[in-house]
TORKOL-4160 file (C-alpha; in steps of 0.2 Angstrom, whole numbers, padded with zeros to 4 digits, m for minus):
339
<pt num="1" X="0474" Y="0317" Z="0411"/>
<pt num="2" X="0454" Y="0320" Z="0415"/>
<pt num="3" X="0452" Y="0324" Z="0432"/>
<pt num="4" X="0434" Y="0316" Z="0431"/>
<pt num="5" X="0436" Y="0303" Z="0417"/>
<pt num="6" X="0423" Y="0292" Z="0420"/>
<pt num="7" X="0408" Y="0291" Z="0432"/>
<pt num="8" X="0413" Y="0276" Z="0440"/>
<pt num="9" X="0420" Y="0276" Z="0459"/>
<pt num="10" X="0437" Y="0273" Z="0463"/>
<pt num="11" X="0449" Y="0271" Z="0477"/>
<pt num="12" X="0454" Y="0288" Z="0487"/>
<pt num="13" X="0473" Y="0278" Z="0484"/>
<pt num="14" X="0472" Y="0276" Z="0467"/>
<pt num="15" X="0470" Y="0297" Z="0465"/>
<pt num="16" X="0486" Y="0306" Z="0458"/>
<pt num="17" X="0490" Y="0317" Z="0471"/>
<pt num="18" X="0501" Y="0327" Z="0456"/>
<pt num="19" X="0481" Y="0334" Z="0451"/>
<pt num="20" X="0483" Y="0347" Z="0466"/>
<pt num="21" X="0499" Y="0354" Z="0461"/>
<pt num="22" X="0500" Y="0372" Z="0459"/>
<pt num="23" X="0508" Y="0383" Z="0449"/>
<pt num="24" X="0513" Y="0403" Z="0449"/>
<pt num="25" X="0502" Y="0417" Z="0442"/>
<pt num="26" X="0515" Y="0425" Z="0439"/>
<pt num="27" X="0511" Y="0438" Z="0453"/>
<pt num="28" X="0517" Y="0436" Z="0469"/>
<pt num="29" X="0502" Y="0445" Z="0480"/>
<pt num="30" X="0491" Y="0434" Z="0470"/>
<pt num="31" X="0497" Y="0417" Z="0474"/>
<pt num="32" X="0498" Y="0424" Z="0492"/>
<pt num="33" X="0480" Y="0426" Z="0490"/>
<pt num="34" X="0475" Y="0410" Z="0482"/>
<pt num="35" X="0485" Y="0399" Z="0494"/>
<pt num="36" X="0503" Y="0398" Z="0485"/>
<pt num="37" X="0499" Y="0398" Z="0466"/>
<pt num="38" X="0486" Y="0394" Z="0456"/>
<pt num="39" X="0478" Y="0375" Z="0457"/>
<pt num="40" X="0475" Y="0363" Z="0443"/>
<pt num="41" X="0456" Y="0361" Z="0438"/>
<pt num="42" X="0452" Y="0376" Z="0449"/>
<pt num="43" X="0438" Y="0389" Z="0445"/>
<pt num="44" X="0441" Y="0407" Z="0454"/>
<pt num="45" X="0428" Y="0418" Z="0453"/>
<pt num="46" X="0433" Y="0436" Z="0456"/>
<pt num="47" X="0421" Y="0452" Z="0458"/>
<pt num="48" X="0424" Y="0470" Z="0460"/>
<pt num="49" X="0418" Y="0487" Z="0457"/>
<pt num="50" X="0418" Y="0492" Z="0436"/>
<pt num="51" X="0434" Y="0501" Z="0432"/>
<pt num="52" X="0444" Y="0494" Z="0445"/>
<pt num="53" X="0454" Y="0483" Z="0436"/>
<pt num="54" X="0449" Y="0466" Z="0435"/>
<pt num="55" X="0453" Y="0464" Z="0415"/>
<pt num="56" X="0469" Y="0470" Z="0416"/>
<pt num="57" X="0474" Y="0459" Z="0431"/>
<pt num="58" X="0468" Y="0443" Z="0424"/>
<pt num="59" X="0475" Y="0448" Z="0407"/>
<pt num="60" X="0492" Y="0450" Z="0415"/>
<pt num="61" X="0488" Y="0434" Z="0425"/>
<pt num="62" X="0486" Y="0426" Z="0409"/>
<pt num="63" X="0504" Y="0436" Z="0403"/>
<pt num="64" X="0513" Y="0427" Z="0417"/>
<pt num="65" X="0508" Y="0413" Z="0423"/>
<pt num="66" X="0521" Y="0401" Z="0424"/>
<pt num="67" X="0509" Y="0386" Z="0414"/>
<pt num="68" X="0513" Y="0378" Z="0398"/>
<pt num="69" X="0503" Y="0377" Z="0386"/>
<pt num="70" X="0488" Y="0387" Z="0377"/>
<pt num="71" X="0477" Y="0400" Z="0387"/>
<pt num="72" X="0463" Y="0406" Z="0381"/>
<pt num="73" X="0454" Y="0423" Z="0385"/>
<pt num="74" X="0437" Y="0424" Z="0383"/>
<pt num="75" X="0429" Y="0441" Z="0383"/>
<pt num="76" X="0408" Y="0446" Z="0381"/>
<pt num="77" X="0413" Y="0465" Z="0383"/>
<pt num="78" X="0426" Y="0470" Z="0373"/>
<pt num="79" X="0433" Y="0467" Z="0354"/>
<pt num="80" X="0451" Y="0459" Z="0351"/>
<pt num="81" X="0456" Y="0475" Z="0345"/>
<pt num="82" X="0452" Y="0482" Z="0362"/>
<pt num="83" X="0462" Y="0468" Z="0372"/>
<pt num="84" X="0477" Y="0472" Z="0360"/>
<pt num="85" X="0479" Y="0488" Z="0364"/>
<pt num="86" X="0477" Y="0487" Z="0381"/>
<pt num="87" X="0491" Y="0472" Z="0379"/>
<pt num="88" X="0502" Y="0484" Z="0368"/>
<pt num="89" X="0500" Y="0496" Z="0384"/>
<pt num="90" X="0503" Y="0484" Z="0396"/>
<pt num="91" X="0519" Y="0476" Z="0387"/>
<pt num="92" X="0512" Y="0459" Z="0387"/>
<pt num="93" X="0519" Y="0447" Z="0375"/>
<pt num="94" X="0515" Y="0427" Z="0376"/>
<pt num="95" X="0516" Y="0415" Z="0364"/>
<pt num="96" X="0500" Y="0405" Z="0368"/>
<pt num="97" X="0489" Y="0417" Z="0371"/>
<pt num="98" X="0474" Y="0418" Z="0359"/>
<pt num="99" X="0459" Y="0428" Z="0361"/>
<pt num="100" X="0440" Y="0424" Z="0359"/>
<pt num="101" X="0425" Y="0437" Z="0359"/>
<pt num="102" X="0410" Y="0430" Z="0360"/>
<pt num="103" X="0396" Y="0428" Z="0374"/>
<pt num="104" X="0388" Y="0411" Z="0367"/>
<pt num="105" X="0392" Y="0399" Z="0381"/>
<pt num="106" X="0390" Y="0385" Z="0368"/>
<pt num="107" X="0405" Y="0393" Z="0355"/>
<pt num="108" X="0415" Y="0394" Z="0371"/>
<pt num="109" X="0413" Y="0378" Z="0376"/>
<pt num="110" X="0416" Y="0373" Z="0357"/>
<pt num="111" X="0431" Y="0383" Z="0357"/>
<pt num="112" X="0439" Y="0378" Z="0375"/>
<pt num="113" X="0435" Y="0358" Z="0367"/>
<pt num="114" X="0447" Y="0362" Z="0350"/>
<pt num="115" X="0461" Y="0373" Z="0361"/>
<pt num="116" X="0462" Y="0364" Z="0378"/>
<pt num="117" X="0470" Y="0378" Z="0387"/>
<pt num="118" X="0479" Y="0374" Z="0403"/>
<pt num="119" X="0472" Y="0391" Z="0409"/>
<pt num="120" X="0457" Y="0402" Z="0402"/>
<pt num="121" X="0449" Y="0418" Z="0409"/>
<pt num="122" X="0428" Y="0422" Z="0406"/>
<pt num="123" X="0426" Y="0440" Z="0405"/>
<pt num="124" X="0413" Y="0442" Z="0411"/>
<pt num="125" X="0400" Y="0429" Z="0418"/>
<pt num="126" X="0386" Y="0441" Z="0417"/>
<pt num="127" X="0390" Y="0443" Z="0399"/>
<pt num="128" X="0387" Y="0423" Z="0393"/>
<pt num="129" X="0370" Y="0416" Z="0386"/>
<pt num="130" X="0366" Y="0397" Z="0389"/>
<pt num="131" X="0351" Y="0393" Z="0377"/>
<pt num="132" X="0345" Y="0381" Z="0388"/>
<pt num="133" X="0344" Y="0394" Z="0402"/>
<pt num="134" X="0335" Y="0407" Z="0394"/>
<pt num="135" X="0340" Y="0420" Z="0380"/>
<pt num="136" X="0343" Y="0436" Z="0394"/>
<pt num="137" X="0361" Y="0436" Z="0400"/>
<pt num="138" X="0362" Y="0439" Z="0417"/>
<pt num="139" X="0350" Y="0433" Z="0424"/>
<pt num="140" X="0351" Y="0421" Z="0441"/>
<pt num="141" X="0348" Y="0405" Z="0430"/>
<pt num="142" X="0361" Y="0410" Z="0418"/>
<pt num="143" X="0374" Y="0415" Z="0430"/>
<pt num="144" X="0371" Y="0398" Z="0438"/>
<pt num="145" X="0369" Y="0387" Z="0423"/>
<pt num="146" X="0386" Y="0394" Z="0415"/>
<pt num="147" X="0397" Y="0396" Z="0433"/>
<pt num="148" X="0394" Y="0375" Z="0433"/>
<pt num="149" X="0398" Y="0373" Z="0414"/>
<pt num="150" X="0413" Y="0381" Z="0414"/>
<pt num="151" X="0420" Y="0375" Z="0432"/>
<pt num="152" X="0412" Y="0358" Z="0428"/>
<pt num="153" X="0424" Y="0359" Z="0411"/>
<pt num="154" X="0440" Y="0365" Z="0420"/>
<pt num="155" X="0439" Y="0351" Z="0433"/>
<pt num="156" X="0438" Y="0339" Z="0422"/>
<pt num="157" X="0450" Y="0344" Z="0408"/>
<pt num="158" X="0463" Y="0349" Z="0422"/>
<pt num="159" X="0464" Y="0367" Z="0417"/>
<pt num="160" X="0463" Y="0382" Z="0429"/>
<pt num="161" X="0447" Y="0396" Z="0425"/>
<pt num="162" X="0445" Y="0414" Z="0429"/>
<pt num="163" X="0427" Y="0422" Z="0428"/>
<pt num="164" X="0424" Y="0439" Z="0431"/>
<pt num="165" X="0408" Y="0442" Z="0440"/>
<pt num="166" X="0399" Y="0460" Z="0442"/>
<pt num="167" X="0394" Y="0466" Z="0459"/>
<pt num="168" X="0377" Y="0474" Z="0465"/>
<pt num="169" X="0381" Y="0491" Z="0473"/>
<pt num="170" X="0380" Y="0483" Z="0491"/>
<pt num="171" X="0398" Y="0475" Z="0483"/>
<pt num="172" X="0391" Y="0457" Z="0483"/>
<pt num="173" X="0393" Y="0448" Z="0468"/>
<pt num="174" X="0379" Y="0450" Z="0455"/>
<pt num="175" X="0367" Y="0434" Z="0454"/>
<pt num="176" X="0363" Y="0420" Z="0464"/>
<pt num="177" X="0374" Y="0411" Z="0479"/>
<pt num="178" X="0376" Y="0395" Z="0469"/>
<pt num="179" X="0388" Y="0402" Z="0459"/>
<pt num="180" X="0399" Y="0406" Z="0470"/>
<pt num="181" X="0396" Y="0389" Z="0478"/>
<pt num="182" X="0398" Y="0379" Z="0462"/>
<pt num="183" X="0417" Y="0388" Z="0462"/>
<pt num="184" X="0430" Y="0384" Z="0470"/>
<pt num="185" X="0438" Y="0401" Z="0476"/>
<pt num="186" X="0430" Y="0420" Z="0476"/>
<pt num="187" X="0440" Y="0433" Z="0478"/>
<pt num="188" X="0436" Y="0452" Z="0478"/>
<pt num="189" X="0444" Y="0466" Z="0471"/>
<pt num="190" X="0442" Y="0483" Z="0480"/>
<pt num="191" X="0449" Y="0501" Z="0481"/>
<pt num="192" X="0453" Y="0513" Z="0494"/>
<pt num="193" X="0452" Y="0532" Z="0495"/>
<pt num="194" X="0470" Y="0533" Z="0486"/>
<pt num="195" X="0475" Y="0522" Z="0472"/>
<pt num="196" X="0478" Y="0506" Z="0479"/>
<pt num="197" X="0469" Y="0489" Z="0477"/>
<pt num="198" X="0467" Y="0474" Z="0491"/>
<pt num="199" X="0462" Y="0458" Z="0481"/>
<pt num="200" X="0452" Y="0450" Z="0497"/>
<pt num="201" X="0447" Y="0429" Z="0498"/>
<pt num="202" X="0432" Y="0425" Z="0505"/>
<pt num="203" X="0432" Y="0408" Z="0500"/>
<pt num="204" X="0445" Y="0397" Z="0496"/>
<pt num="205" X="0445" Y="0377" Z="0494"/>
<pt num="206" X="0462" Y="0378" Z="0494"/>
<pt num="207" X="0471" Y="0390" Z="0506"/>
<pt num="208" X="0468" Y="0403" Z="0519"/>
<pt num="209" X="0454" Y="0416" Z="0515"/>
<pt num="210" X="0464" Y="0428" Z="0527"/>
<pt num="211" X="0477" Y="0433" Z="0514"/>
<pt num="212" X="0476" Y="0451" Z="0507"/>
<pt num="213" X="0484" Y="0455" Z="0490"/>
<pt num="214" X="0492" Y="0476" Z="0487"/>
<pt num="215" X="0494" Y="0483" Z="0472"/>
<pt num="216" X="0494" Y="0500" Z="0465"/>
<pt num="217" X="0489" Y="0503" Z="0447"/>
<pt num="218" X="0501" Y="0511" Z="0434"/>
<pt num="219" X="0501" Y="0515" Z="0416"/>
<pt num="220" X="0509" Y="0498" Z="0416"/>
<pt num="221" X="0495" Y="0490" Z="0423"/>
<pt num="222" X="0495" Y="0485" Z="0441"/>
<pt num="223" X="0508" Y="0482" Z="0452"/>
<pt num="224" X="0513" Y="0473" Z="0468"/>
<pt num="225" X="0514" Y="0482" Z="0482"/>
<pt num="226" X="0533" Y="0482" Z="0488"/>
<pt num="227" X="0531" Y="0493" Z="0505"/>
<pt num="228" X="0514" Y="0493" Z="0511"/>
<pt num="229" X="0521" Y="0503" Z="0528"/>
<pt num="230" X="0524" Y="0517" Z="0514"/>
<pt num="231" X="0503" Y="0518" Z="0510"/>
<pt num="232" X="0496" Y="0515" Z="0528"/>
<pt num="233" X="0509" Y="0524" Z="0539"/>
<pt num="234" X="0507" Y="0544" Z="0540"/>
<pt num="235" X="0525" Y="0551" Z="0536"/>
<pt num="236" X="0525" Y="0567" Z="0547"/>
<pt num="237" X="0540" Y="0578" Z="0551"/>
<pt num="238" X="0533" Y="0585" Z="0565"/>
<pt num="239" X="0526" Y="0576" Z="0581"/>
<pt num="240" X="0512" Y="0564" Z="0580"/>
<pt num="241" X="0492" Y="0574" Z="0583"/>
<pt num="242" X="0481" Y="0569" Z="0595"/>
<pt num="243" X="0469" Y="0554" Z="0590"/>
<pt num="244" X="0481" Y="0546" Z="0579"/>
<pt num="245" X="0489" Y="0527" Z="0586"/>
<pt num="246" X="0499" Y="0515" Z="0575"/>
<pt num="247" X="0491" Y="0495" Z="0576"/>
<pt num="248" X="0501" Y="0480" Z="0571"/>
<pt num="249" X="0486" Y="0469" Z="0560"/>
<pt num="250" X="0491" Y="0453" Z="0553"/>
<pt num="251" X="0484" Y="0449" Z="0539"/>
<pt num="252" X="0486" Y="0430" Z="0534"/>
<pt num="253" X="0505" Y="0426" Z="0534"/>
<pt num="254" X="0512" Y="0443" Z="0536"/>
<pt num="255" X="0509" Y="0459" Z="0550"/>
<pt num="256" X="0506" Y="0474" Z="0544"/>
<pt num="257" X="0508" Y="0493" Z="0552"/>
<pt num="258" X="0493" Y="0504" Z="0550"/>
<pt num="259" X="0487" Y="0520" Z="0557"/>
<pt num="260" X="0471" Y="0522" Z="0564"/>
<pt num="261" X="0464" Y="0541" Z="0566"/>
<pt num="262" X="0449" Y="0546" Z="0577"/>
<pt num="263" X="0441" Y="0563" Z="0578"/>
<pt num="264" X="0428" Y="0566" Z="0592"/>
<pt num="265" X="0417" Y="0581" Z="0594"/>
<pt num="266" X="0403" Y="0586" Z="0603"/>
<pt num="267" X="0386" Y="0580" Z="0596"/>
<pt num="268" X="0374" Y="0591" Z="0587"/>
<pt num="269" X="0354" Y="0592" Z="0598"/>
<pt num="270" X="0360" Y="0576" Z="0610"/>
<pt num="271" X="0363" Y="0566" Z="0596"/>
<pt num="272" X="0377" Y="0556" Z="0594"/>
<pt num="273" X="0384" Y="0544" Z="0578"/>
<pt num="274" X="0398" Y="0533" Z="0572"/>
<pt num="275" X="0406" Y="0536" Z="0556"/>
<pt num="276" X="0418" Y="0521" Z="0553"/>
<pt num="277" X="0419" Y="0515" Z="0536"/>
<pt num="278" X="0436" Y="0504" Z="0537"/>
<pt num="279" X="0430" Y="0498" Z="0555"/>
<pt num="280" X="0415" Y="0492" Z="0559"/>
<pt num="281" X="0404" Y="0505" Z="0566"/>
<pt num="282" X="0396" Y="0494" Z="0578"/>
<pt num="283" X="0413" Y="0488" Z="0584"/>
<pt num="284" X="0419" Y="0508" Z="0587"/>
<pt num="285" X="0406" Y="0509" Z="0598"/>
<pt num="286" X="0407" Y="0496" Z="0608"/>
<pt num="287" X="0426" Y="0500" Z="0612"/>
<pt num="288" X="0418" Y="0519" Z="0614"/>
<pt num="289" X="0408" Y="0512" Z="0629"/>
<pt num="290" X="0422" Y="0502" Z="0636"/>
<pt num="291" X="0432" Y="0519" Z="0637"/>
<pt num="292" X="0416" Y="0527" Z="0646"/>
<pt num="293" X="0413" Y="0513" Z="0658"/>
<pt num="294" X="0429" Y="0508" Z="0663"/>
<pt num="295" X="0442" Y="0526" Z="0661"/>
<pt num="296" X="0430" Y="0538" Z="0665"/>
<pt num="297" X="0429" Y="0547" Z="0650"/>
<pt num="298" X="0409" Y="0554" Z="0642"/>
<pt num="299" X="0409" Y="0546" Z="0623"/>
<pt num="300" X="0390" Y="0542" Z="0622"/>
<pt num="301" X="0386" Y="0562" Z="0619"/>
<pt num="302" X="0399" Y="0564" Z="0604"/>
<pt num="303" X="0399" Y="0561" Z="0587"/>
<pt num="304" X="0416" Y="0549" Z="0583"/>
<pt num="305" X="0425" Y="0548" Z="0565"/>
<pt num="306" X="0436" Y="0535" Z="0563"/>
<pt num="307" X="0446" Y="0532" Z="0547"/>
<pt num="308" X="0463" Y="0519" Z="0543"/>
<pt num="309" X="0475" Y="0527" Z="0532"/>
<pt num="310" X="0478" Y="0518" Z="0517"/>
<pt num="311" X="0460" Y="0515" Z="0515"/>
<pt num="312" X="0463" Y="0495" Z="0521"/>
<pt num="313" X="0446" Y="0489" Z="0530"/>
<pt num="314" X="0452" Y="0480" Z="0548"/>
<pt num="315" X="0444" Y="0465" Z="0557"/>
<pt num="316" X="0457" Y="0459" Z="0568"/>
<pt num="317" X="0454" Y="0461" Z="0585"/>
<pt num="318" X="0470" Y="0462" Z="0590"/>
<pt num="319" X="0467" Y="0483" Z="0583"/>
<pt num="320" X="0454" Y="0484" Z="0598"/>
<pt num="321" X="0469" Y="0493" Z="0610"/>
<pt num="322" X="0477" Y="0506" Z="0597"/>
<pt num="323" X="0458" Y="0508" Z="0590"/>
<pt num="324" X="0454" Y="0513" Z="0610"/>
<pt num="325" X="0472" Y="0524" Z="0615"/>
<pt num="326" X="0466" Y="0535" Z="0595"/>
<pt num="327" X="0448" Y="0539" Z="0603"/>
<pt num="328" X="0456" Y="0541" Z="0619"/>
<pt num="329" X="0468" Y="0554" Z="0613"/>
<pt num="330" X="0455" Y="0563" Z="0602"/>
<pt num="331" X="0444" Y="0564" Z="0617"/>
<pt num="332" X="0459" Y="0572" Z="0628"/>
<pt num="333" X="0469" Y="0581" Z="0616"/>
<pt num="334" X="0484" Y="0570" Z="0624"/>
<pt num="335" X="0495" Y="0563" Z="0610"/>
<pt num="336" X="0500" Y="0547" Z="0611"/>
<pt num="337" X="0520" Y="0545" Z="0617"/>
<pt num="338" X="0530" Y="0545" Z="0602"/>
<pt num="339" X="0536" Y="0524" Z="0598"/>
């Protein structure tokens, strides 16, 4: 059934409300991410840095989801040859699968017109060329132009799309704002310091965008993270240092244990600076210039490093008090009472 069949109006009663009904990815971090499973006649769009795994998540994605029917993946960067072996490697096997490598957005849409997959994957965005938008892929018109074809076509076919966008090295995803506005879900694939990857919404027409998705990567590919306590909790033998406090964060629907670390020093010619890359610098020190004001104890003359372990960035502000007793104790040298 064509979710837009004609371009006449008709009665918000007379829609099937069986069009929104999800299905499974497959993967059970990412249907906590996009809001319980993947939606009919969707289009996500997901970015993240080069290497990080993007291609093997959606090529497992399109392993496992639990869809019948054909799924087509469409690649602009790499050869058939390349996707199998990186499917021989992974272990996928799907009957359904089939494989298109070409960046002429007119072949694709040919292509998507003969298969009707329930589900295909665009890898990458950056890589398609529209004639009608010019004959450079890349640029904003072309991003643009191709982001609407292709979400245009899965809404009204009924099939779900993945595109795989780059990102500039801010880590914002590469082209122009209306892409990700003509989508209807963008998610973003980041690393931390140790090998494991948050798959982040940061907007979702369908769901939450306060979800977070772990995995860790393996010579199987990625996979979920069972016990996130045992990447963002320090296992010590030994008594717990100063400047280290455990926080309770909760991330969409689930909390999570994390430990914050603070290092303060005295600062070098009267100059002091916050180092925070998984907390937001600003917020550091404005917790910093609560302590001063309100405990008595002089911040504004030291240079403070803050770190997460596990590498997960936090916003919560329910962290504010465990992010205050770690400067606290760096400040003092007290540990923190064990519990």
């Amino acid at each position: 059934m064509l979710f837009r069949s004609s371009h006449f109006s008709i009665p918000l009663d007379a829609v099937d409300p069986a069009g929104g009904v999800r299905t499974t990815s497959g993967m059970a971090e990412v249907d906590r991410v996009l809001g319980g499973g993947i939606m009919r006649g969707s289009s996500v769009l997901i970015g993240g840095e080069p290497g990080i795994g993007k291609s093997t998540l959606l090529l497992q994605i399109a392993a496992k989801a639990g869809i019948r029917g054909r799924i087509l993946y469409v690649s602009g960067e790499e050869s058939a040859a390349h996707l199998r072996l990186r499917a021989d490697r992974l272990g996928i096997r799907r009957e359904g699968l089939e494989v298109l490598c070409s960046g002429n957005l007119p072949e694709v849409l040919t292509t998507l017109d003969r298969v009707k997959p329930v589900l295909f994957v665009v890898d990458s965005l950056q890589t398609l060329v529209a004639p009608d938008a010019g004959v450079v892929p890349g640029t904003p018109n072309q991003v643009k132009y191709c982001a609407l074809e292709l979400a245009d076509w899965a809404r009204e076919h009924g099939s779900a799309c993945f595109l795989v966008a780059h990102i500039t090295k801010e880590g914002l995803i590469a082209g122009p704002k209306a892409a990700e506005h003509t989508v209807d879900v963008v998610l973003m694939f980041e690393q931390s310091e140790t090998d494991v990857r948050f798959l982040r919404s940061t907007k979702n027409r369908f769901g939450s965008t306060d979800e977070i998705g772990l995995f860790t990567m393996t010579g199987q590919g990625l996979v979920e993270l069972a016990d996130p306590s045992s990447v963002f909790m320090v296992r010590r033998t030994g008594p717990t240092p100063a400047g280290a406090a455990v926080a309770v964060t909760w991330e969409g629907t689930r909390s999570l244990l994390v430990e914050i670390q603070a290092l303060v020093v005295p600062g070098k010619a009267s100059l002091s600076r916050v180092y925070s890359d998984r907390i937001e610098a600003a917020r550091v020190a404005r917790v910093a210039a609560v302590l001063e004001k309100h405990v008595g104890i002089r911040l504004s003359d030291h240079d403070i490093y803050v770190n997460v372990a596990g590498g997960m960035r936090l916003a919560e502000p329910g962290i504010d008090l465990a992010l205050a007793a770690a400067l606290f104790s760096a400040r003092t040298g007290l540990p923190l009472p064990a519990g």
